[in-house]
C-alpha positions as CSV (number, residue, x, y, z in Angstrom):
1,X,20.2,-14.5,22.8
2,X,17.1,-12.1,23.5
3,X,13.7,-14.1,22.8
4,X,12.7,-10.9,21.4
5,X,14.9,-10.6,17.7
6,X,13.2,-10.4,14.8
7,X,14.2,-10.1,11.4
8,X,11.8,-7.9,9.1
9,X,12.9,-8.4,5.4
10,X,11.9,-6.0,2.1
11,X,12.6,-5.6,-0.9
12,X,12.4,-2.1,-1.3
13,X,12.7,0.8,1.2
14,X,10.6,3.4,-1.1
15,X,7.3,5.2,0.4
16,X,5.1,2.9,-0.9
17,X,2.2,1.0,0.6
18,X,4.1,-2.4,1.5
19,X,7.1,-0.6,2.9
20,X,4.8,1.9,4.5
21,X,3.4,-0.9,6.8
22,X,6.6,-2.7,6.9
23,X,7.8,0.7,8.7
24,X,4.7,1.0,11.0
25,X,4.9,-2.8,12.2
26,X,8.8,-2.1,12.9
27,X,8.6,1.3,14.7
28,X,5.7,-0.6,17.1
29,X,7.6,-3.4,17.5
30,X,10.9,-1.4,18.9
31,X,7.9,0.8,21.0
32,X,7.1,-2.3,22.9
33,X,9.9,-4.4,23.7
34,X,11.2,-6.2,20.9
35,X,14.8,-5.9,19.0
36,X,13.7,-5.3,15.1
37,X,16.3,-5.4,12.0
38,X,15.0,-4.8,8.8
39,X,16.8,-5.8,5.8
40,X,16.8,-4.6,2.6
41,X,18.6,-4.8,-1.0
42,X,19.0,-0.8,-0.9
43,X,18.6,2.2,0.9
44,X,14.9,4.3,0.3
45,X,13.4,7.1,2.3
46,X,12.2,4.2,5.1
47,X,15.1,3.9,5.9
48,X,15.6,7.1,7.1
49,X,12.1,6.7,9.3
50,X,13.2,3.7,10.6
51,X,16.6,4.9,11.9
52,X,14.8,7.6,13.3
53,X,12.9,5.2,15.8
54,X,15.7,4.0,16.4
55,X,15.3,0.9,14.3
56,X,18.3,-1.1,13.2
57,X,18.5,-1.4,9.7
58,X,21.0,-3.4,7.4
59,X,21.6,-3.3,3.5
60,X,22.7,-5.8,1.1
61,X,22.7,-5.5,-2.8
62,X,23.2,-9.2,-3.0
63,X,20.3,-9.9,-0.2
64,X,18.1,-11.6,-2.5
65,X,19.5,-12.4,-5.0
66,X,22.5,-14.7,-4.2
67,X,21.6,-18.1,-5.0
68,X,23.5,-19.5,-1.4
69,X,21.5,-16.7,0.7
70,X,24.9,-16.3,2.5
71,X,23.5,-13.3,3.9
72,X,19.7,-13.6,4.4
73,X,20.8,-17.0,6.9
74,X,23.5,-15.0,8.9
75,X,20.4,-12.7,9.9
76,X,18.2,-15.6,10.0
77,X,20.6,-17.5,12.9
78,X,20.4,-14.4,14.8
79,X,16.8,-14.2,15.2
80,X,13.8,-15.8,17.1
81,X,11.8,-15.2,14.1
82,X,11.8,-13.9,10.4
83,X,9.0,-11.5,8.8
84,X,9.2,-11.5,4.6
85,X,7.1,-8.7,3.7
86,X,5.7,-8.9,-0.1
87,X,5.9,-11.9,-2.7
88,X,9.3,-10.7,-3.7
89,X,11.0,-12.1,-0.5
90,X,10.9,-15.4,-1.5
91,X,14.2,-16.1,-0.8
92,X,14.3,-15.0,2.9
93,X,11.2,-17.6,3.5
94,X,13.5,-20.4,1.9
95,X,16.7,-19.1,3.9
96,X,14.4,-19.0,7.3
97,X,13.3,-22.7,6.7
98,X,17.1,-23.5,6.1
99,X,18.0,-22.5,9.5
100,X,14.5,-23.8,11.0
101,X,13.4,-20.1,12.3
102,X,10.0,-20.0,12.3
103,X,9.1,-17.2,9.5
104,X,5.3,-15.5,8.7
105,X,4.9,-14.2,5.2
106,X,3.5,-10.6,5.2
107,X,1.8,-10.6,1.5
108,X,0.5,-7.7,0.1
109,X,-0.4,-8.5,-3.5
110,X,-3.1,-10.0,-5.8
111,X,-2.6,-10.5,-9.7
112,X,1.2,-9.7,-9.2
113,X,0.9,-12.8,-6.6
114,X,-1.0,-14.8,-8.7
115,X,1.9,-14.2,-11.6
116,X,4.1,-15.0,-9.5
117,X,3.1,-18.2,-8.6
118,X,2.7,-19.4,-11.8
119,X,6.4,-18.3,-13.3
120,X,8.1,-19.3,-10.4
121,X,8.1,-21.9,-9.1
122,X,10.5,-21.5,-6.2
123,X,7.6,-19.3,-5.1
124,X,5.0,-21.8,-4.9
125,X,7.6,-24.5,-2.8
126,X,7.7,-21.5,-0.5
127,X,4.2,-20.7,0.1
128,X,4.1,-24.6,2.1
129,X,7.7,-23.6,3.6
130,X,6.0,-19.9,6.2
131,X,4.2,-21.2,9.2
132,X,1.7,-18.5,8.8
133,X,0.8,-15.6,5.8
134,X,-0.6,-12.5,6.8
135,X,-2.9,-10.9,4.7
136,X,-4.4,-7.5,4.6
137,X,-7.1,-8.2,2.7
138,X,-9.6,-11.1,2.5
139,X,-9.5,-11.1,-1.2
140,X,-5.8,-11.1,-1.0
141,X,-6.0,-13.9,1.5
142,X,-8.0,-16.0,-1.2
143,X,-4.9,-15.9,-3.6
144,X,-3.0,-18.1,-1.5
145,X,-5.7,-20.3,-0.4
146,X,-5.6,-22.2,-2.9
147,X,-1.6,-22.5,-3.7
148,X,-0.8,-22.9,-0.1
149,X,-1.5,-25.6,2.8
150,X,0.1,-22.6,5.1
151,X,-2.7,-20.8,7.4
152,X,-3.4,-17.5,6.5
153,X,-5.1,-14.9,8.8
154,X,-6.0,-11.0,7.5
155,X,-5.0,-8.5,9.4
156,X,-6.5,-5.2,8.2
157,X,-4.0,-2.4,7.6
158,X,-3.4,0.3,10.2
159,X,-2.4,3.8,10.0
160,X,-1.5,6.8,12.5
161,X,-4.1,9.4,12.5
162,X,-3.4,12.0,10.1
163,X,-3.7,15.4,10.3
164,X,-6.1,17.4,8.5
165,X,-5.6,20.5,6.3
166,X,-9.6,20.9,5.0
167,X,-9.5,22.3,1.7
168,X,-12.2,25.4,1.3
169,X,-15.4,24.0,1.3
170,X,-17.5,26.6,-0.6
171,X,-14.5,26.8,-3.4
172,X,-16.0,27.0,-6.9
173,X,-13.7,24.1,-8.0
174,X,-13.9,20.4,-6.7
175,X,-10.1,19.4,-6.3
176,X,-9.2,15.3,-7.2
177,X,-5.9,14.2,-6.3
178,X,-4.5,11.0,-7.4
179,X,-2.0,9.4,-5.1
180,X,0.3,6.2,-6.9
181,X,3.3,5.6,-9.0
182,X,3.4,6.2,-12.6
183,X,2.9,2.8,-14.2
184,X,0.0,1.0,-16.0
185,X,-0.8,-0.8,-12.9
186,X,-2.0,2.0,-11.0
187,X,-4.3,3.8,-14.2
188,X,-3.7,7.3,-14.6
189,X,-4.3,6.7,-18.0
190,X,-7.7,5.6,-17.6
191,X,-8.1,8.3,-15.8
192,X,-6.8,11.0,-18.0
193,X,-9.3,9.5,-20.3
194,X,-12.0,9.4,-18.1
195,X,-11.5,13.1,-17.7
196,X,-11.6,13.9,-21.7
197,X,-15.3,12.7,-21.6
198,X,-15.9,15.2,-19.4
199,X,-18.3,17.6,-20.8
200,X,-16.9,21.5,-20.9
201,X,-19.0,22.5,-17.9
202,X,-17.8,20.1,-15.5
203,X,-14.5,20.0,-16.7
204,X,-14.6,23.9,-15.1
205,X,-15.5,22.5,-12.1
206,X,-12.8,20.3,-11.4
207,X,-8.8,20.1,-11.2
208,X,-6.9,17.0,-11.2
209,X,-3.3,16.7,-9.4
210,X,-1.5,13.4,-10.0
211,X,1.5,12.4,-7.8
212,X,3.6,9.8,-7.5
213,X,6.8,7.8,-8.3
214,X,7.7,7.4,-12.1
215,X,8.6,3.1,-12.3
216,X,8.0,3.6,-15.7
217,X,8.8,6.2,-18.0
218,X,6.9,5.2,-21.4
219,X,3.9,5.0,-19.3
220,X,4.6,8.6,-17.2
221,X,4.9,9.6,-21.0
222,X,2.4,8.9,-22.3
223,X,0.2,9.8,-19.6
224,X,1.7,13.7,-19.8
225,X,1.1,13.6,-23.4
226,X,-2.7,13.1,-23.6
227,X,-2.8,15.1,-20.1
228,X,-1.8,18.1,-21.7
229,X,-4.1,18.6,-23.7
230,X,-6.4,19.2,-20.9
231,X,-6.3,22.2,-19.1
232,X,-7.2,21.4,-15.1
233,X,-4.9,18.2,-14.6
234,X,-1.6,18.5,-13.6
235,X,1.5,15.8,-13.1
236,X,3.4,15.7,-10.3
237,X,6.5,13.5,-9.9
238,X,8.0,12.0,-6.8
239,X,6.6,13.2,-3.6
240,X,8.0,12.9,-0.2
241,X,5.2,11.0,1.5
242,X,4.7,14.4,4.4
243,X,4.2,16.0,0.6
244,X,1.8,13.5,-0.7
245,X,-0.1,13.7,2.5
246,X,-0.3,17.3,2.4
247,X,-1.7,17.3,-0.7
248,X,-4.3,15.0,-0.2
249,X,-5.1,17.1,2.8
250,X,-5.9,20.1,0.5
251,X,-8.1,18.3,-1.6
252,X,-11.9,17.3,-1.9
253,X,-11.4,14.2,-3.2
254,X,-9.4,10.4,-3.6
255,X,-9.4,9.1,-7.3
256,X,-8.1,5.3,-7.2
257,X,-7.7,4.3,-10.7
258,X,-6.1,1.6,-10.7
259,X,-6.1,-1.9,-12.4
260,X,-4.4,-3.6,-9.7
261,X,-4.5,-3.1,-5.8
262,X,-4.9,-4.9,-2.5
263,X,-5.6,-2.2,-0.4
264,X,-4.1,1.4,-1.1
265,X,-2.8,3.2,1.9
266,X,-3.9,6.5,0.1
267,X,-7.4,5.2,0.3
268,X,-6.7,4.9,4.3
269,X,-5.4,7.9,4.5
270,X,-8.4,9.6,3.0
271,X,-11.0,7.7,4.7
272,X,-9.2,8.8,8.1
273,X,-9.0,12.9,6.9
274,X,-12.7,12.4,6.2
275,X,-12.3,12.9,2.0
276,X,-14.6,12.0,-0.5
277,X,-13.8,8.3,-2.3
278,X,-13.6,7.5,-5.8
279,X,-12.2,3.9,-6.8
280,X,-12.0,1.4,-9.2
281,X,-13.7,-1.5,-7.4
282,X,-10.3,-4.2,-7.5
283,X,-8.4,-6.3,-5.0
284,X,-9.3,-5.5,-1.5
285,X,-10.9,-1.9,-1.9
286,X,-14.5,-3.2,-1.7
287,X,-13.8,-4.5,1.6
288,X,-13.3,-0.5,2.6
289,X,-15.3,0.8,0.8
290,X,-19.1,0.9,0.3
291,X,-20.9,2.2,-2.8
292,X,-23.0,5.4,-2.2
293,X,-22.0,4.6,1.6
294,X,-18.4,6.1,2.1
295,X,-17.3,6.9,-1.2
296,X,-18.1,5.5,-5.2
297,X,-17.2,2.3,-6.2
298,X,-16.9,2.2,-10.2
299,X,-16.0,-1.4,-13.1
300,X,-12.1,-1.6,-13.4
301,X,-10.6,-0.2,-16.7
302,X,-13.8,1.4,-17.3
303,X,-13.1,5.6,-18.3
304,X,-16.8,6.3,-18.8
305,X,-18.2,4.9,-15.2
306,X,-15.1,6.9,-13.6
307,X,-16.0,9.7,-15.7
308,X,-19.4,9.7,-14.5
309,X,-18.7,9.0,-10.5
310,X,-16.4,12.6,-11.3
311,X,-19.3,14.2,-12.5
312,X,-21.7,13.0,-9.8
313,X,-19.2,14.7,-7.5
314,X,-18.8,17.9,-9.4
315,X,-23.3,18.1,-9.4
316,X,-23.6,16.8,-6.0
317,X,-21.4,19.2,-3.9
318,X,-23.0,18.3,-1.1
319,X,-22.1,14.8,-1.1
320,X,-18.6,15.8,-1.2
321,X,-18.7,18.7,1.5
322,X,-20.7,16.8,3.9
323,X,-17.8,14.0,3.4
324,X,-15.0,16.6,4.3
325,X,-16.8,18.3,6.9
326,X,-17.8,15.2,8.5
327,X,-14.7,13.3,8.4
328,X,-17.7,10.4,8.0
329,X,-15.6,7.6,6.7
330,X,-12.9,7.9,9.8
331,X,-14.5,4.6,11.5
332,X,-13.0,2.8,8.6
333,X,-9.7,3.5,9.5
334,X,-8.0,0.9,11.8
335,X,-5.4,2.0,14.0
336,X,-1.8,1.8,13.1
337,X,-1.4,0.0,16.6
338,X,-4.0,-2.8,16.9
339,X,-2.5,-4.0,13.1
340,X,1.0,-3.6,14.2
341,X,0.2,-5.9,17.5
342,X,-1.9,-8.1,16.0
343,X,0.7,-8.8,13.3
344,X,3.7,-8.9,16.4
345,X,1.3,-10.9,18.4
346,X,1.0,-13.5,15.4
347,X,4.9,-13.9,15.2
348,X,5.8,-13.7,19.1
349,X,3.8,-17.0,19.0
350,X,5.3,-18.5,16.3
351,X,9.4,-17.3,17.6
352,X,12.1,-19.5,18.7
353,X,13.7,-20.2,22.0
354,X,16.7,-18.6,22.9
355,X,19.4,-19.8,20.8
C-alpha cells in the first residue's frame, strides 16, 4: 500500500473555521504527494472544494456515531496515518488506536474542549490514546496540557492570500462587519447591545452587517429583534464563504464578539486584507492581536468596552484608514502553506509502514 495514505476525519463539512483548515491541510497535502481521504458524517460546501482539488472524499451518517466504528476502522486499515480534526472526532482517535495506526489529533477548541472533557469521559481515555495533538493556539494547547500525557505542538493557522476589494476610504460612514454563526457563543447579541449605547452622533457614523450561519434560531431571533430597532445594522444569513469574504473586503472594519473562540479565521482574513480589528480578548485571539498595535482588544461579554473601541474607531478615522490603506497587520498572517506542511510534516513522521 502507498506510504503516503492518510485519513483526514470531520465532523462537519460546513465553511467554518475547523473545516476551513481541514480543507487547506488536505488540498496541500494532494499538492505535494500524498493520497488524502477525508471523512465525514454529511456532505457541506467543503466538500465541494475538496473534490475540486481533486481530493477524495467519503460520507457516512453512521461515521461517528456507531458504537463498533465498523466504518471509521475500514478507513483506518487503509491508511499510514489518521488526522481527527476537532474534539468531536473522538471516536476516529479510539478506532485509529484499535487498528494501531498512528493518529494526531488536530484540536481546535477551548471551553467547548474543556466541556467536553469533563461529560465525557471516552474523551479524556482518548486524549492519552493520539500520539501527538496539534494545536493552533498556545492557549488552546494549555487545555489539553493538563488532561493529556500526549505531546502537543501549536501550529499557527495558515491562510491563502486574499484578495482585496478596499472599501472607500474618505466615505462618511465607518462600515463593521461581523463574520460567525448565529449562536450565543459567537455574541452578536453583545454586540447589538454594545451598538444601543451608542450615542446618536456616532451611531450616524457607522453601519453594522452581520453574517453568518443560523445554529440556532432562538438566538438568530432574538438578535433580529433588538437589531431592529436600530437603524444602521443589518442581518445577514448564510453566506457562501467567496460572499463572506467579499464582504469583509468592502468593509473598514472586523468586529469579533464573541464569548468563545480559539482563533477566528475571519480575524485572519482581515489581518491579511489590511482591516481594522476589533475583538473580544478570548481563547487564542491575544496571541494575534496586540492592543492599540494591530487592532483593539476589549473584556469578554463586556457591551460598554466594545461600545467604546466602536466609537474610538468612528473619532479616530485615521486609525482606521491608515489600517486599510496600509494593509499594516498583513505580517500577522501565516501562510496557508508553511501550516499545512508543518502539520503534514508532523504526521509523515508519525505514519505507518506499508501495510
Amino acid at each position: 500500500m502507498d506510504s503516503r495514505r492518510i485519513l483526514l476525519v470531520s465532523h462537519e463539512m460546513t465553511p467554518s473555521g475547523a473545516p476551513f483548515a481541514l480543507f487547506y491541510l488536505g488540498r496541500w497535502l494532494k499538492e505535494n504527494g500524498w493520497q488524502p481521504l477525508v471523512a465525514a458524517p454529511e456532505h457541506g460546501p467543503i466538500c465541494d472544494l475538496l473534490k475540486n482539488a481533486d481530493v477524495r472524499v467519503e460520507i457516512d451518517p453512521a461515521l461517528l456515531i456507531d458504537p463498533n466504528r465498523e466504518k471509521l476502522r475500514a478507513l483506518c486499515r487503509e491508511s499510514n496515518v489518521v488526522v481527527a480534526n476537532t474534539i468531536t472526532t473522538w471516536p476516529a482517535v479510539e478506532a485509529a488506536h484499535g487498528e494501531n495506526v498512528p493518529l494526531v489529533w488536530y484540536l481546535h477548541e477551548t471551553l467547548v474542549a474543556v466541556r467536553f472533557i469533563k461529560q465525557i469521559s471516552q474523551v479524556r481515555d482518548a486524549l492519552q490514546m493520539a500520539q501527538l495533538i496539534v494545536a493552533p493556539t498556545r492557549k488552546t494547547a494549555s487545555v489539553f496540557a493538563g488532561a493529556s500525557r500526549t505531546r502537543i505542538e501549536v501550529v499557527p493557522y495558515g491562510i491563502p492570500e486574499p484578495k482585496n476589494g478596499a472599501p472607500e476610504i474618505n466615505s462618511a460612514s465607518l462600515s463593521f462587519v461581523v463574520l460567525g454563526s448565529f449562536e450565543p457563543r459567537k455574541g452578536q447579541d453583545l454586540l447589538v447591545e454594545a451598538i444601543g449605547k451608542l450615542d446618536r452622533a456616532t451611531q450616524t457614523k457607522a453601519s453594522f452587517k452581520l453574517a453568518g450561519r443560523v445554529l440556532d434560531r432562538l438566538f438568530f431571533e432574538e438578535v433580529r429583534h433588538h437589531s431592529s430597532q436600530l437603524e444602521n445594522v443589518e442581518l445577514i444569513e448564510a453566506l457562501e464563504h467567496d460572499e463572506a469574504l467579499s464582504l469583509l473586503s468592502a468593509a473598514h472594519t472586523l468586529i469579533c464578539p464573541s464569548r468563545d473562540e480559539t482563533m477566528p479565521i475571519s480575524i485572519i482574513e482581515a489581518a491579511g486584507l489590511g482591516k481594522a480589528i476589533i475583538s473580544a480578548d478570548v481563547g487564542g485571539i491575544g496571541e494575534w492581536i496586540h492592543d492599540e498595535l494591530n487592532g483593539l482588544l476589549v473584556p469578554p461579554e463586556n457591551p460598554q468596552a466594545l461600545a467604546d473601541a466602536i466609537a474610538r474607531c468612528t473619532r479616530d478615522r485615521l486609525f482606521v484608514d491608515n489600517w486599510v490603506s496600509q494593509r499594516g497587520a498583513r505580517s500577522n498572517v501565516t501562510s496557508r502553506s508553511v501550516a499545512s506542511r508543518r502539520v503534514s510534516q508532523r504526521c509523515s513522521n508519525r505514519r505507518a509502514g506499508p501495510k
